[in-house]
Structures are given as C-alpha cells and as structure tokens.
C-alpha positions, 0 to 999 in steps of 0.5 A: 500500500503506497498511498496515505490517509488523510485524516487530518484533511488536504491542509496535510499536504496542500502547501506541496502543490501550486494547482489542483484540479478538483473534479466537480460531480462525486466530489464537490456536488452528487448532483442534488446538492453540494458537499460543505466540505469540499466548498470549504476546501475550495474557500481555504485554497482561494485564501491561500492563494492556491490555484484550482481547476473544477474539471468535469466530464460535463459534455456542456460549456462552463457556462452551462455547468455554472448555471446548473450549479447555481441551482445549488447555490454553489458560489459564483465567484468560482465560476471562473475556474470551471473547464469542461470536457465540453469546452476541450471538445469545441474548438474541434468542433468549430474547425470542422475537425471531425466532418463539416455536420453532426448527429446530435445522441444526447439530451436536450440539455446539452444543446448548449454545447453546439448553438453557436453551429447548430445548423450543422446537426442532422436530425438523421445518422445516415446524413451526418458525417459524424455521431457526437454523443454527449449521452444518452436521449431523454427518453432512453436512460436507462436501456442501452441495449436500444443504442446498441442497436441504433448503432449498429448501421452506422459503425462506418461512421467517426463518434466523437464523445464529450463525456468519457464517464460511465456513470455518475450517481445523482443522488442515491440514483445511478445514471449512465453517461455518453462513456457507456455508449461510446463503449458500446460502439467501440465493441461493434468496431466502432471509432471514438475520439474522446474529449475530457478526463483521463485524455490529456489534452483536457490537461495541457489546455489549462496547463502551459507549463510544469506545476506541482500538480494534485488531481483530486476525483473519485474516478478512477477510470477517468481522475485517477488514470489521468493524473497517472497519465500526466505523472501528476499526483493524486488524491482518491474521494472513496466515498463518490462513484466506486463507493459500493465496491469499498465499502468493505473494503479491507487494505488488501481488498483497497489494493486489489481494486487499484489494481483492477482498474490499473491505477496509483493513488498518492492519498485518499479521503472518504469524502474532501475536506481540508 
C-alpha cells in the first residue's frame, strides 16, 4: 500500500502543490446538492492563494455547468475556474475537425454545447458525417441495449464523445453517461475520439507549463488514470462513484481494486475536506 490517509484533511499536504484540479460531480456536488466540505476546501485554497481547476466530464460549456450549479447555490465567484470536457471538445468542433455536420445522441440539455453551429446537426445518422454523443436521449436512460442497436448501421461512421464517464450517481440514483455508449460502439468496431478526463489534452489546455500538480476525483477510470497519465499526483474521494465496491473494503481488498482498474493513488479521503 503506497498511498496515505488523510485524516487530518488536504491542509496535510496542500502547501506541496501550486494547482489542483478538483473534479466537480462525486466530489464537490452528487448532483442534488453540494458537499460543505469540499466548498470549504475550495474557500481555504482561494485564501491561500492556491490555484484550482473544477474539471468535469460535463459534455456542456462552463457556462452551462455554472448555471446548473447555481441551482445549488454553489458560489459564483468560482465560476471562473470551471473547464469542461465540453469546452476541450469545441474548438474541434468549430474547425470542422471531425466532418463539416453532426448527429446530435444526447439530451436536450446539452444543446448548449453546439448553438453557436447548430445548423450543422442532422436530425438523421445516415446524413451526418459524424455521431457526437454527449449521452444518452431523454427518453432512453436507462436501456442501452436500444443504442446498441441504433448503432449498429452506422459503425462506418467517426463518434466523437464529450463525456468519457460511465456513470455518475445523482443522488442515491445511478445514471449512465455518453462513456457507456461510446463503449458500446467501440465493441461493434466502432471509432471514438474522446474529449475530457483521463485524455490529456483536457490537461495541457489549462496547463502551459510544469506545476506541482494534485488531481483530486473519485474516478478512477477517468481522475485517477489521468493524473497517472500526466505523472501528476493524486488524491482518491472513496466515498463518490466506486463507493459500493469499498465499502468493505479491507487494505488488501483497497489494493486489489487499484489494481483492477490499473491505477496509483498518492492519498485518499472518504469524502474532501481540508
């Protein structure tokens, strides 16, 4: 076990980093409302003059992201250090990167993300040049076996993903993300060019040179893999999206689950606090 414990919170360790990217759902919020703790790290780290980053695998703009996370009464003068998969995802958009028009797979509230070209979507895949999924449809959240076979013509075609997650819990309510698609259509043979965690152009985006860096997430598959991705180090939140598989957890059992996911951490909490 080469990890630590914080049990005296991140003000242990917080004076070895000059900018720590902080994940928003399952760290700061679950999706109905915020975690005190967390904003009251984010309170000392801005009185320490500590730089940080709210990465999320959000397949919408910062702005977006900010006016649902007004809903929840999170402060507004942090608004300026949100940067979301959706953002690192745009400027490929607006260049015609991945093809000239799209096929929009997602809900209705990510719309946002591509107004300022919306002309360019297809209401149809077969006269797209290409699948942008940024999850799954309002009225199929929970069967993913439908987009399967929705796909399953259109393997020919690039999808580009703007949410690499799985899954986030909203609540006590687990909900599938654009990840578990994109997953599926890479299984039929499908090509996917993902845009957020663990990929590290999100990274370099925010990032023009080297920092003493502290990732903090509570994915391991998305947070965690990119901080090793980067060689950043990293700080594990236990009690966010892999709660059910620690929640027995022994220090062997902890060991085989980061093995599992084929990961390293630096330190971990059940939950972030300072």
């Amino acid at each position: 076990m080469g990890f630590l414990y914080l049990k005296n919170g991140l003000r242990e360790i917080a004076d070895k980093y000059e900018i720590f990217f902080i994940d928003l759902w399952g760290v700061i919020h679950d999706g109905v409302s915020l975690n005190s703790t967390a904003i009251e790290v984010l309170d000392n780290l801005k009185k320490n003059n500590k730089k940080f980053i709210l990465m999320t695998n959000a397949p919408r703009t910062s702005q977006g992201v900010a006016n649902f996370l007004s809903k929840l009464n999170f402060n507004k003068h942090y608004y300026q250090y949100i940067y979301t998969s959706g953002d690192a995802a745009l400027n490929s958009l607006r260049s015609n990167y991945h093809g000239k028009n799209f096929f929009h797979l997602g809900p209705k509230r990510d719309l946002d993300l591509f107004f300022e070209f919306k002309e360019k979507r297809k209401n149809k895949i077969e006269s797209a040049e290409f699948i942008l999924c940024t999850g799954l449809l309002d009225d199929e959240e929970n069967d993913l076996f439908y987009y399967k076979d929705l796909l399953k013509k259109y393997v020919n075609k690039k999808m580009v993903c703007t949410n690499p997650d799985l899954i986030v819990h909203r609540g006590d309510i687990k909900e599938y993300c654009a990840g578990s698609i994109a997953r599926i259509f890479e299984e039929m043979n499908g090509k996917v060019i993902y845009y957020g965690k663990p990929y590290p152009e999100i990274y370099k985006e925010c990032i023009k040179d080297e920092k003493r860096v502290l990732v903090i997430g509570d994915n391991l598959n998305t947070d965690i893999k990119g901080a090793n991705n980067m060689h950043y180090d990293s700080l594990f939140i236990k009690n966010g999206i892999h709660q059910d598989e620690f929640k027995n957890s022994t220090s062997n059992s902890f060991d085989e689950i980061l093995s599992k996911y084929q990961v390293k951490i630096n330190y971990y909490q059940n939950v972030l606090s300072w």
